[in-house]
C-alpha positions as a Markdown table, in Angstrom:
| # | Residue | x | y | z |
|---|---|---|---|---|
| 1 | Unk | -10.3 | 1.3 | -48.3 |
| 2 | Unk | -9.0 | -0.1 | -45.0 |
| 3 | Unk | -12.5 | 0.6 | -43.8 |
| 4 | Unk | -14.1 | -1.6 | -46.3 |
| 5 | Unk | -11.8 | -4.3 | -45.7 |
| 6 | Unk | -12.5 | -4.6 | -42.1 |
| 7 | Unk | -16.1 | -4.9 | -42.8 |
| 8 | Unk | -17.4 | -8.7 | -42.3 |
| 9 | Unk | -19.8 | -8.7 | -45.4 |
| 10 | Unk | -21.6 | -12.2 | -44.0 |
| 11 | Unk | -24.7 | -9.8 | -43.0 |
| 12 | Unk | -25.0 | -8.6 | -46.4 |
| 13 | Unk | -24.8 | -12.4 | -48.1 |
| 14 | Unk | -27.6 | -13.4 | -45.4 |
| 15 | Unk | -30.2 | -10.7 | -46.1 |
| 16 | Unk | -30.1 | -11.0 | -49.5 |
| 17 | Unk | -30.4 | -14.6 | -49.0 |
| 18 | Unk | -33.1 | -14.6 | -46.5 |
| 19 | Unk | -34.9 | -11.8 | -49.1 |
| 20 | Unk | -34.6 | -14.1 | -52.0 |
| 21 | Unk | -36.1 | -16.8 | -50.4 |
| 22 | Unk | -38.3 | -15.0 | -48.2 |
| 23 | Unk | -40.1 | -13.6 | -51.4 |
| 24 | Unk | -40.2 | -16.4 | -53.2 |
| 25 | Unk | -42.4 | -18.0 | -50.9 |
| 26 | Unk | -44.4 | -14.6 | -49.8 |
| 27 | Unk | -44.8 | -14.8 | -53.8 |
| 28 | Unk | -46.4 | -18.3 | -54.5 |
| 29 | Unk | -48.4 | -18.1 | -51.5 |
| 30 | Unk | -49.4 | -14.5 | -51.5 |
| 31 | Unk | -51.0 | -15.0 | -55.2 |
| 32 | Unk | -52.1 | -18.6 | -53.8 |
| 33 | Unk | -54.3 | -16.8 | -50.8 |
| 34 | Unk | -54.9 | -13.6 | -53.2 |
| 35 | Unk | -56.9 | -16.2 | -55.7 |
| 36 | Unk | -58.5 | -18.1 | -52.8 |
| 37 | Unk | -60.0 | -15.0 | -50.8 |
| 38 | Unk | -61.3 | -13.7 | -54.1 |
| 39 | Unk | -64.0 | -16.5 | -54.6 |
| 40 | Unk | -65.3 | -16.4 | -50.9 |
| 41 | Unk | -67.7 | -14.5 | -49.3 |
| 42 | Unk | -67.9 | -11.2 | -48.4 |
| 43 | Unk | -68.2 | -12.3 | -44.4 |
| 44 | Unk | -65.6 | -14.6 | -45.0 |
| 45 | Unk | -63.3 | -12.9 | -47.1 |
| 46 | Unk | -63.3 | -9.7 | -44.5 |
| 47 | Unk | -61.9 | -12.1 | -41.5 |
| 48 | Unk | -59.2 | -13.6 | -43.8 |
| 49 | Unk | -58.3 | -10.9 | -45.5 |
| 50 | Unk | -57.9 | -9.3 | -41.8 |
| 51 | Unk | -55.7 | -12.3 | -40.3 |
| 52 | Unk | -53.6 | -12.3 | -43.4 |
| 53 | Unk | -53.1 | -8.9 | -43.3 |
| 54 | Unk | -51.8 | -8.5 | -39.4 |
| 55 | Unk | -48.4 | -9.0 | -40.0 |
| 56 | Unk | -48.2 | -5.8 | -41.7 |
| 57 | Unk | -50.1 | -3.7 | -39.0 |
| 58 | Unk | -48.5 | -5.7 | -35.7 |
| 59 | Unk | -45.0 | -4.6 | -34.1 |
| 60 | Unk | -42.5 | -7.1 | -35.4 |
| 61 | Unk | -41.7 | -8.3 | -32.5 |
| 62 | Unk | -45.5 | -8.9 | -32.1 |
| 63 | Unk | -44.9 | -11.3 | -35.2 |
| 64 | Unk | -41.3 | -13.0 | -34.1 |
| 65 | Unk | -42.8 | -13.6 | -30.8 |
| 66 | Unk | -45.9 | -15.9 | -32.0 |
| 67 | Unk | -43.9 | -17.3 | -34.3 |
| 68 | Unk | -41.0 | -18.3 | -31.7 |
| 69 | Unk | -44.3 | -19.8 | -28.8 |
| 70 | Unk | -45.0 | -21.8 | -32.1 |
| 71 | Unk | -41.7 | -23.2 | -32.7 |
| 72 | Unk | -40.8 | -24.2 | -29.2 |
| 73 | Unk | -44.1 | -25.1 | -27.9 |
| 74 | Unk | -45.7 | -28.4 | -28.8 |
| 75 | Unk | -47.1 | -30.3 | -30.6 |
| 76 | Unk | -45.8 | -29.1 | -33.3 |
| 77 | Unk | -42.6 | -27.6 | -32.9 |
| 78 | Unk | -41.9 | -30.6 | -31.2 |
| 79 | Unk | -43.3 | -33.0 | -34.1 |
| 80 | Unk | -40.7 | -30.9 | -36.5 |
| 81 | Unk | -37.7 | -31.5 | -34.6 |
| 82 | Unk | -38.2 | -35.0 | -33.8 |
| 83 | Unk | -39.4 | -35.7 | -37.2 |
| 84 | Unk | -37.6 | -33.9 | -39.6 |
| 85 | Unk | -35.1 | -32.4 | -37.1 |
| 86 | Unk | -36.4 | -29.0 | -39.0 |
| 87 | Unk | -35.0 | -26.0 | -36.3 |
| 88 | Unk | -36.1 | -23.0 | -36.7 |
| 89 | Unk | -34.7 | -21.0 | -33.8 |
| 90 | Unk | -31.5 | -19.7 | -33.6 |
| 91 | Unk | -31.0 | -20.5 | -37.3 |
| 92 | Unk | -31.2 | -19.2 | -40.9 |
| 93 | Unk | -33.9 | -20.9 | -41.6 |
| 94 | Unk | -35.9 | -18.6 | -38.8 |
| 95 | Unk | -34.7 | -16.0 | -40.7 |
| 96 | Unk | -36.3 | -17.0 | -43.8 |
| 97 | Unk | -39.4 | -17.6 | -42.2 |
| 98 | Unk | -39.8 | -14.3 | -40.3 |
| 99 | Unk | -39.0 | -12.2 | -43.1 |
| 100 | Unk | -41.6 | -14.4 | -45.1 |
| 101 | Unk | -44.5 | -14.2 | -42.5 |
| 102 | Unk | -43.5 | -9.6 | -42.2 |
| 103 | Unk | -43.4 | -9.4 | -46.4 |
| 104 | Unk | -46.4 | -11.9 | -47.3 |
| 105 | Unk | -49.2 | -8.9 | -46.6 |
| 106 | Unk | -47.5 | -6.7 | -49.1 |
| 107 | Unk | -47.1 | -9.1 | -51.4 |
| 108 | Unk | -50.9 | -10.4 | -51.0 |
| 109 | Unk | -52.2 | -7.2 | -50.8 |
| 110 | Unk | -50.8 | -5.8 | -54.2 |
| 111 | Unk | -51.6 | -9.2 | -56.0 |
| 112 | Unk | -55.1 | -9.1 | -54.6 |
| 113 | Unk | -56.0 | -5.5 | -55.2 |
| 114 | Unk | -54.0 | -6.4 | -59.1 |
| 115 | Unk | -56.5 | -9.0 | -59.4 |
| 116 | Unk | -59.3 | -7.1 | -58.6 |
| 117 | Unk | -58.6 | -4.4 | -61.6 |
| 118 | Unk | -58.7 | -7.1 | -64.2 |
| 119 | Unk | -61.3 | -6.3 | -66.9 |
| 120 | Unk | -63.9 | -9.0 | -66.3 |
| 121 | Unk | -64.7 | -9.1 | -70.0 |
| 122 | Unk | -61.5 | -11.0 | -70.4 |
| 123 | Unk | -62.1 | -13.2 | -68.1 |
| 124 | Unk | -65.4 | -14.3 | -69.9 |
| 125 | Unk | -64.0 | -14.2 | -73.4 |
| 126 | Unk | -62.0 | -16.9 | -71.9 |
| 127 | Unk | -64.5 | -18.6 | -70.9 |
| 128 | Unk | -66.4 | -18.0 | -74.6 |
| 129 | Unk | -63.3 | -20.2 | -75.7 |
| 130 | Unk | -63.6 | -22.9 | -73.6 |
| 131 | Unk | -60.6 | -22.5 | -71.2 |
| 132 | Unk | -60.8 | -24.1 | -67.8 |
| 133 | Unk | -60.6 | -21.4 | -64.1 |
| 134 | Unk | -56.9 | -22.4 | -63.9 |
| 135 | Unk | -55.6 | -21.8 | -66.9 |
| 136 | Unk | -57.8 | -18.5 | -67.1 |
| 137 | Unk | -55.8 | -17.4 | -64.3 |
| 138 | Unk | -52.5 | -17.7 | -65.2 |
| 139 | Unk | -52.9 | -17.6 | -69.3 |
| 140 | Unk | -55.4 | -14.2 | -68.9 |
| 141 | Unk | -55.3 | -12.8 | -64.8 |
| 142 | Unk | -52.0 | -13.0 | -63.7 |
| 143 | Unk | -50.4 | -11.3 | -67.2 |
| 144 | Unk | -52.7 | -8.9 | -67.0 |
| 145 | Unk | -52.3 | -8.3 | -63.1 |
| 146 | Unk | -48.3 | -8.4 | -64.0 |
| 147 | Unk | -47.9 | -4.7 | -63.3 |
| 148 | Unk | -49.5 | -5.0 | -59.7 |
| 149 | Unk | -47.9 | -8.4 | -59.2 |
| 150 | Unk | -44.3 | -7.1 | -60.1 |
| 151 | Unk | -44.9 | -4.1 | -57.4 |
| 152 | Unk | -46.0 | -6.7 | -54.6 |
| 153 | Unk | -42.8 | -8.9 | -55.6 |
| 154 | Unk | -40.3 | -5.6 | -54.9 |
| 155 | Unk | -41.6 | -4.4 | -52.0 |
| 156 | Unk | -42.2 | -7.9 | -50.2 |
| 157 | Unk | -38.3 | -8.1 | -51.5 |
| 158 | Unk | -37.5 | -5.0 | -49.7 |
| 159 | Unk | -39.5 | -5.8 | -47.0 |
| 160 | Unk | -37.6 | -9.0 | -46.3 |
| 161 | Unk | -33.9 | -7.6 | -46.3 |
| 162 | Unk | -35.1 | -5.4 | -43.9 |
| 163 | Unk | -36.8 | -7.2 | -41.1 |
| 164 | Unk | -35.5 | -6.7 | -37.8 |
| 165 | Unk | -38.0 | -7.5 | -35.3 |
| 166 | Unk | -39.1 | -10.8 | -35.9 |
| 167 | Unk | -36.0 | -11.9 | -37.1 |
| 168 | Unk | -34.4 | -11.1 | -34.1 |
| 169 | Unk | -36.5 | -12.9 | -31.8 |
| 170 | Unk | -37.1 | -16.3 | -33.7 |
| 171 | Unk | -33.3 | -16.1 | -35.1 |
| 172 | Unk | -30.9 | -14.2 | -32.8 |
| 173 | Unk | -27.7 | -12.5 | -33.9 |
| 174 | Unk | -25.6 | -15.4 | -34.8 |
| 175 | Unk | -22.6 | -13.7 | -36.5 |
| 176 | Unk | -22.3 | -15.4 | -40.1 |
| 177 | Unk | -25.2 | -17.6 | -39.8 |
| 178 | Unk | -28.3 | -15.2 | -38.5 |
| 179 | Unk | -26.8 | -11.6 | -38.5 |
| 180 | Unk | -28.8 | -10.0 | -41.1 |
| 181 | Unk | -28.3 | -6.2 | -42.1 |
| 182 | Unk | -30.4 | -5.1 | -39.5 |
| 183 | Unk | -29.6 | -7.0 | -36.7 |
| 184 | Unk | -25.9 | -6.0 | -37.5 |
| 185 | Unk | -26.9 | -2.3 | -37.5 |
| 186 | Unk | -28.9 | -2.7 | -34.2 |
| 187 | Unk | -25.8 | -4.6 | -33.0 |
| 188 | Unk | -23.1 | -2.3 | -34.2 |
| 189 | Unk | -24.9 | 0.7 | -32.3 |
| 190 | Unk | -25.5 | -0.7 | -29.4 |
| 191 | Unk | -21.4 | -1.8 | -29.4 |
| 192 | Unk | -20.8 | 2.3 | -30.0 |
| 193 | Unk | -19.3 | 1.2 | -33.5 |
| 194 | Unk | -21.5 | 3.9 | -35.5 |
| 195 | Unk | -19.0 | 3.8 | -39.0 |
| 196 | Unk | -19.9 | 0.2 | -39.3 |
| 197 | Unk | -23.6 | 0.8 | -38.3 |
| 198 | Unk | -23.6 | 3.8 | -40.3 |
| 199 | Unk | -21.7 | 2.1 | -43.2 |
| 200 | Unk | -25.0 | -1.0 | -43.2 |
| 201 | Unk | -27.5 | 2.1 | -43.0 |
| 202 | Unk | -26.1 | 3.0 | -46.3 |
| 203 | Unk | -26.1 | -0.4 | -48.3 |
| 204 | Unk | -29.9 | -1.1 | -47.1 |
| 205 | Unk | -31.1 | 2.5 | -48.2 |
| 206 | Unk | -29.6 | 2.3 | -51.4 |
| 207 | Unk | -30.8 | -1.4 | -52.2 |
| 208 | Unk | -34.0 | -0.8 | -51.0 |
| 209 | Unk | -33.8 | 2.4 | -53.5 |
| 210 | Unk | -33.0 | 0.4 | -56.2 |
């Protein structure tokens, strides 16, 4: 009980803060480019669905270090901080973002390939009853892709709360602002402090379980 009591829980309150929001936008934007990709073609839709998929095959730190060139270098990391005075590194908003860019291909993937298995004869009954491409896809696809959809959604969630590589490069290890699960569990071991790192092994297995 003491042990538990010592524990800083701030890591825990970040990744699933960063995963919320992480999959949130890997969701819109993975069925977004999903839908897109679909009407292209084939030529086309091979090279995209290759660039939107490297996330998933590259190292992490592959991924955190492209994304940190592109913060810091201009114009437009510049333009954001000047502009908007939007920072990304060294913040929690870098750790949204890299746990976005690392989860997006699972979530795409499984709303893409979910798509794909749609009967097409609903598709064209809606289109027997008048109803427009847009609402076809959300009133007929997407419900019947839900199954596929719901899958992409947990595993880009899982995904996200466990992202190390990229988050650690484009965020750091800010105690209570960027120390995510995993950073704390790289951190902890490297410190010798293997209860604590062995104690944050435990919570992410069992949510990523769940």
């Amino acid at each position: 009980m003491e042990f538990l009591q010592e524990i800083n829980w701030s890591p825990l309150w970040i990744s699933l803060k960063t995963g919320a929001v992480a999959t949130t936008i890997a969701f819109f934007l993975g069925i977004f480019c999903a839908r897109k990709i679909m009407k292209l073609k084939p030529a086309s839709r091979a090279i995209l669905d290759g660039i939107l998929t490297m996330p998933l095959v590259l190292p992490p730190t592959v991924a955190g270090f492209f994304l940190l060139i592109f913060s810091l270098r201009r114009p437009f990391g510049k333009f954001l901080m000047d502009r908007f005075d939007f920072k990304v590194v060294q913040t929690w908003k870098g750790c949204v973002i890299a746990a976005a860019v690392i989860a997006f291909p699972l979530m795409y993937r499984n709303a893409r390939a979910a798509f794909e298995q749609v009967d097409v004869n609903l598709i064209y009954a809606g289109q027997t009853l008048g109803m427009s491409d847009r609402k076809i896809f959300w009133k007929v696809i997407v419900p019947a892709a839900g199954p596929g959809i719901a899958s992409g959604t947990v595993l880009a969630f899982a995904r996200a709360i466990g992202e190390y590589g990229a988050t650690s490069m484009l965020a750091g290890n800010i105690l209570g602002k960027t120390r995510t699960v995993s950073v704390a569990i790289a951190s902890e071991t490297a410190a010798g402090n293997y209860d604590v790192a062995g104690f944050w092994v435990v919570v992410i297995v069992v949510i990523s379980f769940v």
